[in-house]
C-alpha positions in Angstrom: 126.8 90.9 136.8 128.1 92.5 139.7 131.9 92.1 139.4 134.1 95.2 138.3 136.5 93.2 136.3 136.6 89.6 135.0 140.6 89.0 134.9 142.6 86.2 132.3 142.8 83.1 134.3 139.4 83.3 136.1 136.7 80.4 135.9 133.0 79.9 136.8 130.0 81.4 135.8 130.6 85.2 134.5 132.8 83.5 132.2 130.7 81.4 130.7 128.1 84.7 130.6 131.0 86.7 129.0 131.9 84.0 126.6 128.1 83.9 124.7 128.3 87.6 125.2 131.8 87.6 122.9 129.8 84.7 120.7 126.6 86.8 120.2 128.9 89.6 119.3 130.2 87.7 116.4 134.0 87.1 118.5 133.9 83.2 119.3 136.2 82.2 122.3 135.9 78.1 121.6 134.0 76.4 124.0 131.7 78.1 126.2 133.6 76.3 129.4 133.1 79.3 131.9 137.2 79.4 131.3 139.2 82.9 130.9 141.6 80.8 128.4 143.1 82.2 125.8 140.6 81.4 123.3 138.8 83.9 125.1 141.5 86.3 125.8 141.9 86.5 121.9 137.9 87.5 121.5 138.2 89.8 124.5 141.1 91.5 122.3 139.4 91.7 119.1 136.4 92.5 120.4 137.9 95.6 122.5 139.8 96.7 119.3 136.4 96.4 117.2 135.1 98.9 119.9 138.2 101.1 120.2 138.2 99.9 123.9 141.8 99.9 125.5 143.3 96.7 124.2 144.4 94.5 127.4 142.5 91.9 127.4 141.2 92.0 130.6 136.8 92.5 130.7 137.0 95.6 132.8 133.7 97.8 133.0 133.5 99.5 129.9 133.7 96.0 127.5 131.1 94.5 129.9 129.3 97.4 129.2 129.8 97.1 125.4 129.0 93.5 125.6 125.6 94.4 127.3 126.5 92.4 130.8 126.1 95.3 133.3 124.3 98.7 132.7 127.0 101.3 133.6 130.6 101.6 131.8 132.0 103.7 134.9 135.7 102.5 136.0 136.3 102.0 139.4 138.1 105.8 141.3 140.6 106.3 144.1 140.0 109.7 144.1 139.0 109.8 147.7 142.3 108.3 148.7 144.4 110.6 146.7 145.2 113.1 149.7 147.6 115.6 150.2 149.5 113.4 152.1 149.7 110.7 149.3 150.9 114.1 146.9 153.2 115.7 148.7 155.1 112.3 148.3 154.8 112.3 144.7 156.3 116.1 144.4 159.2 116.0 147.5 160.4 119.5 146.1 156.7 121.4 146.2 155.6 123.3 148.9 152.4 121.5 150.4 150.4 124.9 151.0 150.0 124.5 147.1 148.9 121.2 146.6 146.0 121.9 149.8 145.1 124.9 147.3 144.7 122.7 144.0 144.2 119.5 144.0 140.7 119.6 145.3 139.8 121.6 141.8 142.2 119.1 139.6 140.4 116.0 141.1 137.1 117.6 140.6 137.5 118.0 136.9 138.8 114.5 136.4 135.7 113.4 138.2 133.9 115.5 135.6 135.8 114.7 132.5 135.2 110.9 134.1 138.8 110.6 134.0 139.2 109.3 137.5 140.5 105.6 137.6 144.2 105.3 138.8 145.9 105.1 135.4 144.6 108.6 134.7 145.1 110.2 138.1 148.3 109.4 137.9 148.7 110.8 134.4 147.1 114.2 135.5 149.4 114.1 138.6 152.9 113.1 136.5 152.0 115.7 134.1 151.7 118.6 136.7 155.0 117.7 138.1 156.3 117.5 135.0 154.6 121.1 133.7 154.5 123.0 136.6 156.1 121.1 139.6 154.8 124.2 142.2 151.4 122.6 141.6 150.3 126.1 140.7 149.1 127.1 137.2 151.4 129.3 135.4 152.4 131.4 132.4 155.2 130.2 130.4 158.7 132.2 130.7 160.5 133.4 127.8 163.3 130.9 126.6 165.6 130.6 123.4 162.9 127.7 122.3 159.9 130.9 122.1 161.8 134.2 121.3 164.7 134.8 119.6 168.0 136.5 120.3 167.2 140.3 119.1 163.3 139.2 118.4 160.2 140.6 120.8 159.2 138.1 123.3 157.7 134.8 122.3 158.2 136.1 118.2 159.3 132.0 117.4 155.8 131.0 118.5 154.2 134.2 115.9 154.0 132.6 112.5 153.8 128.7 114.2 151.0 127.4 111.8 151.3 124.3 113.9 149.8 126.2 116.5 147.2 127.8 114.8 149.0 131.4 115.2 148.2 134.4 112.5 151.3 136.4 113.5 152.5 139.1 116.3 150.8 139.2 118.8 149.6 135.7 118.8 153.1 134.4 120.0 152.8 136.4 123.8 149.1 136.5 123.9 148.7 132.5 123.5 151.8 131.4 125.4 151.5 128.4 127.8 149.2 128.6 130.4 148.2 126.6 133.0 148.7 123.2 134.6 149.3 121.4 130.8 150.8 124.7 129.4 147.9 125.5 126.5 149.5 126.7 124.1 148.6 128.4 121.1 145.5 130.2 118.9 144.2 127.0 117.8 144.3 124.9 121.5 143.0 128.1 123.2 140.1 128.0 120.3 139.5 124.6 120.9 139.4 123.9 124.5 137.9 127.0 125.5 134.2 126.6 124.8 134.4 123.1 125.6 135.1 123.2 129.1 132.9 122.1 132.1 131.8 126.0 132.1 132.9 127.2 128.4 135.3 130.3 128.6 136.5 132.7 125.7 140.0 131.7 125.8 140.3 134.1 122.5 138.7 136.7 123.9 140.7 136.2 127.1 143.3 134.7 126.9 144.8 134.8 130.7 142.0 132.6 131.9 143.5 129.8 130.6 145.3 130.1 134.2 142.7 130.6 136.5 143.0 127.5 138.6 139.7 125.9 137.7 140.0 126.9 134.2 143.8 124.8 134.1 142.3 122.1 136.0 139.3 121.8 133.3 142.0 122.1 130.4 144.3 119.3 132.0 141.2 116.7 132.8 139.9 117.4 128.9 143.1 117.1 127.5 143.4 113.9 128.9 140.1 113.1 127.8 140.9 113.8 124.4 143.6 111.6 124.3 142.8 108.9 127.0 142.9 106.1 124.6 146.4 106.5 123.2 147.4 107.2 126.6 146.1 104.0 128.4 147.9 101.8 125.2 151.1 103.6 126.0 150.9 103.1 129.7 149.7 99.1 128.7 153.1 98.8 126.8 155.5 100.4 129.8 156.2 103.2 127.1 156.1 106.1 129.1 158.2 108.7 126.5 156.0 108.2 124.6 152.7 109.0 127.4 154.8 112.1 128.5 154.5 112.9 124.0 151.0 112.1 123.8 150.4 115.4 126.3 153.7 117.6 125.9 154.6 116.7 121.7 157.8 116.0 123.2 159.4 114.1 126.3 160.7 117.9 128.5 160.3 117.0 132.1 160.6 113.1 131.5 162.3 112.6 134.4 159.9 114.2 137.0 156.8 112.5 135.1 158.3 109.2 135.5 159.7 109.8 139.0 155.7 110.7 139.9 154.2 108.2 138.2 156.5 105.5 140.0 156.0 106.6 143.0 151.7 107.1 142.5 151.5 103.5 141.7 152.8 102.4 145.0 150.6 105.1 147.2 147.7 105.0 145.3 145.3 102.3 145.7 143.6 100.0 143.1 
Protein backbone atom coordinates (compact mmCIF):
# COMPACT_ATOMS: atom_id res chain seq x y z
CA UNK A 1 0.00 0.00 0.00
CA UNK A 2 1.46 3.18 -0.81
CA UNK A 3 -0.76 5.75 0.74
CA UNK A 4 0.30 7.58 4.08
CA UNK A 5 -3.09 7.77 5.57
CA UNK A 6 -6.46 6.06 4.68
CA UNK A 7 -8.97 8.91 6.06
CA UNK A 8 -12.99 8.20 7.43
CA UNK A 9 -15.07 8.75 4.44
CA UNK A 10 -12.73 7.16 1.76
CA UNK A 11 -13.77 4.29 -0.68
CA UNK A 12 -12.06 1.92 -3.12
CA UNK A 13 -9.61 -0.65 -2.80
CA UNK A 14 -7.17 0.10 0.39
CA UNK A 15 -10.33 -0.05 2.16
CA UNK A 16 -11.39 -3.12 1.31
CA UNK A 17 -7.49 -4.32 2.03
CA UNK A 18 -7.76 -2.46 5.47
CA UNK A 19 -11.04 -3.96 6.25
CA UNK A 20 -9.83 -7.94 6.05
CA UNK A 21 -6.77 -6.50 7.65
CA UNK A 22 -9.15 -5.27 10.82
CA UNK A 23 -11.16 -8.84 10.23
CA UNK A 24 -7.98 -11.08 10.33
CA UNK A 25 -7.13 -9.07 13.40
CA UNK A 26 -10.13 -10.28 15.14
CA UNK A 27 -11.89 -6.32 14.83
CA UNK A 28 -14.86 -6.94 12.16
CA UNK A 29 -15.90 -3.70 10.34
CA UNK A 30 -19.36 -5.40 8.64
CA UNK A 31 -19.07 -5.80 5.16
CA UNK A 32 -15.91 -5.86 3.49
CA UNK A 33 -17.47 -2.99 0.90
CA UNK A 34 -13.99 -1.05 0.33
CA UNK A 35 -16.16 1.75 2.50
CA UNK A 36 -14.37 3.90 5.41
CA UNK A 37 -18.08 3.70 7.15
CA UNK A 38 -18.44 3.72 10.46
CA UNK A 39 -18.53 0.05 10.90
CA UNK A 40 -15.11 0.45 10.15
CA UNK A 41 -14.26 3.52 11.99
CA UNK A 42 -15.41 1.60 15.19
CA UNK A 43 -12.70 -1.40 14.32
CA UNK A 44 -10.07 1.13 13.42
CA UNK A 45 -10.78 2.50 17.12
CA UNK A 46 -10.69 -0.65 18.93
CA UNK A 47 -8.17 -1.94 17.07
CA UNK A 48 -5.78 1.28 17.73
CA UNK A 49 -6.78 1.12 21.49
CA UNK A 50 -5.85 -2.79 21.55
CA UNK A 51 -2.44 -1.59 20.27
CA UNK A 52 -2.15 1.61 22.44
CA UNK A 53 -1.98 3.46 19.03
CA UNK A 54 -3.43 7.17 19.27
CA UNK A 55 -7.07 6.66 19.22
CA UNK A 56 -8.58 8.82 16.15
CA UNK A 57 -9.72 6.66 14.03
CA UNK A 58 -8.07 7.63 11.12
CA UNK A 59 -5.44 4.51 9.52
CA UNK A 60 -2.34 6.68 9.59
CA UNK A 61 1.11 4.83 9.25
CA UNK A 62 1.64 3.32 12.39
CA UNK A 63 -1.96 1.11 12.44
CA UNK A 64 -1.20 0.13 8.82
CA UNK A 65 1.90 -0.84 10.10
CA UNK A 66 0.32 -2.84 12.98
CA UNK A 67 -2.15 -4.25 10.68
CA UNK A 68 0.81 -5.59 8.49
CA UNK A 69 -0.34 -3.37 5.17
CA UNK A 70 2.96 -1.48 4.61
CA UNK A 71 6.47 -2.24 6.11
CA UNK A 72 7.50 0.98 7.81
CA UNK A 73 5.46 2.75 10.82
CA UNK A 74 7.32 6.20 10.13
CA UNK A 75 4.77 9.40 10.17
CA UNK A 76 5.06 11.68 7.64
CA UNK A 77 7.80 15.22 8.94
CA UNK A 78 7.74 18.91 8.02
CA UNK A 79 10.88 19.34 9.54
CA UNK A 80 12.40 20.75 6.46
CA UNK A 81 9.82 23.39 6.29
CA UNK A 82 10.08 24.41 9.84
CA UNK A 83 12.59 27.48 9.17
CA UNK A 84 13.62 30.31 11.08
CA UNK A 85 11.37 32.27 9.26
CA UNK A 86 8.27 30.07 10.13
CA UNK A 87 9.77 30.42 14.14
CA UNK A 88 10.38 33.63 14.56
CA UNK A 89 6.55 33.98 13.91
CA UNK A 90 5.71 31.67 16.45
CA UNK A 91 7.96 33.62 19.24
CA UNK A 92 7.32 37.68 18.11
CA UNK A 93 9.15 38.62 21.39
CA UNK A 94 12.62 36.35 20.82
CA UNK A 95 15.45 37.63 19.25
CA UNK A 96 15.99 35.61 15.92
CA UNK A 97 19.95 35.32 16.43
CA UNK A 98 18.77 32.60 18.94
CA UNK A 99 16.46 30.65 17.26
CA UNK A 100 19.39 30.52 13.98
CA UNK A 101 21.61 29.07 17.06
CA UNK A 102 19.11 26.26 18.20
CA UNK A 103 16.67 25.07 16.33
CA UNK A 104 18.97 23.17 14.02
CA UNK A 105 19.96 20.98 17.31
CA UNK A 106 16.13 20.79 18.64
CA UNK A 107 14.91 19.54 15.25
CA UNK A 108 17.75 17.14 15.07
CA UNK A 109 16.77 15.36 18.28
CA UNK A 110 13.15 15.14 17.36
CA UNK A 111 14.36 13.56 14.13
CA UNK A 112 16.21 11.20 16.45
CA UNK A 113 13.68 10.57 19.14
CA UNK A 114 11.39 10.04 15.77
CA UNK A 115 9.30 12.70 17.13
CA UNK A 116 9.00 14.71 13.99
CA UNK A 117 5.38 14.78 12.58
CA UNK A 118 3.57 18.31 12.97
CA UNK A 119 1.68 17.48 16.16
CA UNK A 120 4.94 17.02 18.02
CA UNK A 121 7.00 19.81 16.47
CA UNK A 122 4.68 21.88 17.47
CA UNK A 123 4.59 20.53 20.96
CA UNK A 124 8.47 20.86 21.32
CA UNK A 125 8.15 24.42 19.86
CA UNK A 126 5.00 25.59 22.30
CA UNK A 127 6.86 24.14 25.02
CA UNK A 128 10.14 26.23 24.52
CA UNK A 129 8.16 29.37 24.33
CA UNK A 130 6.42 28.42 27.13
CA UNK A 131 9.83 27.31 29.20
CA UNK A 132 12.33 29.48 27.95
CA UNK A 133 10.75 31.93 25.36
CA UNK A 134 14.70 33.30 24.46
CA UNK A 135 14.95 29.92 22.68
CA UNK A 136 18.08 29.49 24.73
CA UNK A 137 18.56 26.73 27.44
CA UNK A 138 18.69 28.04 30.81
CA UNK A 139 18.97 27.58 34.64
CA UNK A 140 16.05 28.19 36.65
CA UNK A 141 15.99 31.59 38.83
CA UNK A 142 15.21 31.55 42.42
CA UNK A 143 11.44 32.32 43.21
CA UNK A 144 9.18 32.12 46.33
CA UNK A 145 7.86 28.64 44.63
CA UNK A 146 11.88 27.10 45.20
CA UNK A 147 13.45 28.90 48.26
CA UNK A 148 11.95 30.30 51.07
CA UNK A 149 11.92 33.65 52.67
CA UNK A 150 15.08 33.36 55.25
CA UNK A 151 15.89 29.62 53.63
CA UNK A 152 19.29 29.07 51.27
CA UNK A 153 18.48 29.18 47.71
CA UNK A 154 16.24 26.56 46.15
CA UNK A 155 15.87 24.80 50.12
CA UNK A 156 11.78 24.09 49.02
CA UNK A 157 13.02 21.81 46.30
CA UNK A 158 15.69 19.97 49.21
CA UNK A 159 13.47 17.32 50.92
CA UNK A 160 10.94 17.14 47.51
CA UNK A 161 10.52 13.26 47.53
CA UNK A 162 8.45 13.94 44.47
CA UNK A 163 11.52 14.80 42.80
CA UNK A 164 13.65 12.21 43.90
CA UNK A 165 15.82 14.77 46.15
CA UNK A 166 17.87 13.35 49.42
CA UNK A 167 18.28 16.84 51.00
CA UNK A 168 20.67 20.15 50.73
CA UNK A 169 22.30 20.36 48.21
CA UNK A 170 20.06 18.57 45.91
CA UNK A 171 17.53 21.50 45.79
CA UNK A 172 20.48 24.06 43.84
CA UNK A 173 22.44 21.36 42.26
CA UNK A 174 19.23 19.83 40.38
CA UNK A 175 17.34 22.98 39.59
CA UNK A 176 15.74 23.37 36.13
CA UNK A 177 17.69 23.22 33.39
CA UNK A 178 17.40 23.48 29.94
CA UNK A 179 14.78 23.90 27.22
CA UNK A 180 11.89 21.63 29.42
CA UNK A 181 13.46 22.77 32.72
CA UNK A 182 14.75 19.15 34.15
CA UNK A 183 14.31 19.22 37.23
CA UNK A 184 15.27 17.21 40.06
CA UNK A 185 17.61 14.02 41.41
CA UNK A 186 15.37 11.56 40.02
CA UNK A 187 14.67 13.23 36.18
CA UNK A 188 18.41 14.10 36.00
CA UNK A 189 18.94 10.12 36.96
CA UNK A 190 16.66 9.14 34.48
CA UNK A 191 17.15 11.07 31.41
CA UNK A 192 20.71 11.27 31.62
CA UNK A 193 22.04 7.89 30.42
CA UNK A 194 19.31 7.58 28.11
CA UNK A 195 20.01 10.32 25.79
CA UNK A 196 21.06 10.11 22.07
CA UNK A 197 24.80 10.30 23.59
CA UNK A 198 24.24 9.28 27.50
CA UNK A 199 25.59 11.97 29.94
CA UNK A 200 26.16 11.80 33.80
CA UNK A 201 23.59 14.30 34.62
CA UNK A 202 24.47 13.13 38.53
CA UNK A 203 27.82 13.55 38.14
CA UNK A 204 27.28 16.78 36.24
CA UNK A 205 24.69 18.23 36.66
CA UNK A 206 25.15 21.67 34.52
CA UNK A 207 25.09 19.64 31.31
CA UNK A 208 21.64 19.29 31.44
CA UNK A 209 22.06 22.87 29.63
CA UNK A 210 24.32 22.37 27.15
CA UNK A 211 22.31 23.01 24.11
CA UNK A 212 22.40 19.55 22.62
CA UNK A 213 22.00 18.03 25.84
CA UNK A 214 18.43 20.33 26.40
CA UNK A 215 17.54 19.58 22.98
CA UNK A 216 17.98 15.59 23.65
CA UNK A 217 16.09 16.02 27.11
CA UNK A 218 13.10 17.93 25.40
CA UNK A 219 12.71 15.36 22.14
CA UNK A 220 12.83 12.34 24.94
CA UNK A 221 10.65 13.82 27.12
CA UNK A 222 8.24 13.99 24.59
CA UNK A 223 8.88 10.68 23.59
CA UNK A 224 8.15 9.40 26.90
CA UNK A 225 4.92 10.91 26.94
CA UNK A 226 3.86 11.14 23.22
CA UNK A 227 0.86 9.08 23.56
CA UNK A 228 -0.97 10.96 26.30
CA UNK A 229 0.14 13.99 24.49
CA UNK A 230 -1.37 13.18 20.97
CA UNK A 231 -4.93 12.14 22.96
CA UNK A 232 -4.83 15.50 24.57
CA UNK A 233 -4.13 17.38 21.44
CA UNK A 234 -7.06 14.92 19.69
CA UNK A 235 -9.55 16.21 22.39
CA UNK A 236 -8.60 20.25 21.94
CA UNK A 237 -7.46 19.91 25.61
CA UNK A 238 -4.50 21.81 25.58
CA UNK A 239 -4.17 22.51 29.75
CA UNK A 240 -3.92 19.60 30.02
CA UNK A 241 -0.89 19.00 27.01
CA UNK A 242 0.92 22.03 28.63
CA UNK A 243 0.46 19.40 32.30
CA UNK A 244 1.46 16.38 30.57
CA UNK A 245 5.21 18.28 30.15
CA UNK A 246 5.16 21.09 32.95
CA UNK A 247 2.84 19.10 35.99
CA UNK A 248 1.06 22.23 35.84
CA UNK A 249 -0.40 24.75 33.18
CA UNK A 250 2.65 28.05 33.97
CA UNK A 251 3.22 29.64 30.64
CA UNK A 252 -0.30 28.47 29.17
CA UNK A 253 -0.78 31.39 27.44
CA UNK A 254 2.47 31.54 25.34
CA UNK A 255 2.13 27.56 24.64
CA UNK A 256 -1.23 28.08 23.20
CA UNK A 257 -0.39 31.35 21.45
CA UNK A 258 2.56 29.04 19.66
CA UNK A 259 0.76 26.31 18.99
CA UNK A 260 -2.07 28.41 17.26
CA UNK A 261 -0.04 30.09 15.40
CA UNK A 262 2.39 26.68 14.23
CA UNK A 263 -0.68 25.07 12.87
CA UNK A 264 -1.30 27.72 10.33
CA UNK A 265 2.62 28.06 9.20
CA UNK A 266 3.54 24.68 9.35
CA UNK A 267 2.58 22.42 6.67
CA UNK A 268 0.80 18.88 6.80
Amino acid sequence: MDRESLPQGDTGDDIGHLQQALLQHGFNPGAIDGEYGQGTVAAVLAFQKSERLLPDGVTGPRTMFALGLVDSNALPSPVAEVTVEVVSRMFPATPIGNIKANLPPVLSSLVSNKVSDKPMILMALATVRAEVECFAPISEGQSRYNTSPAGHPFDLYDYRRDLGNLGAPDGATFKGRGFVQLTGRHNYATYGPRLMQPVDLIGDPERAGDVGVAADVLARFLSDKELQIKTALLAGDMRLARSLVNGGCNGLDRFEDAYQRGLGLIPG
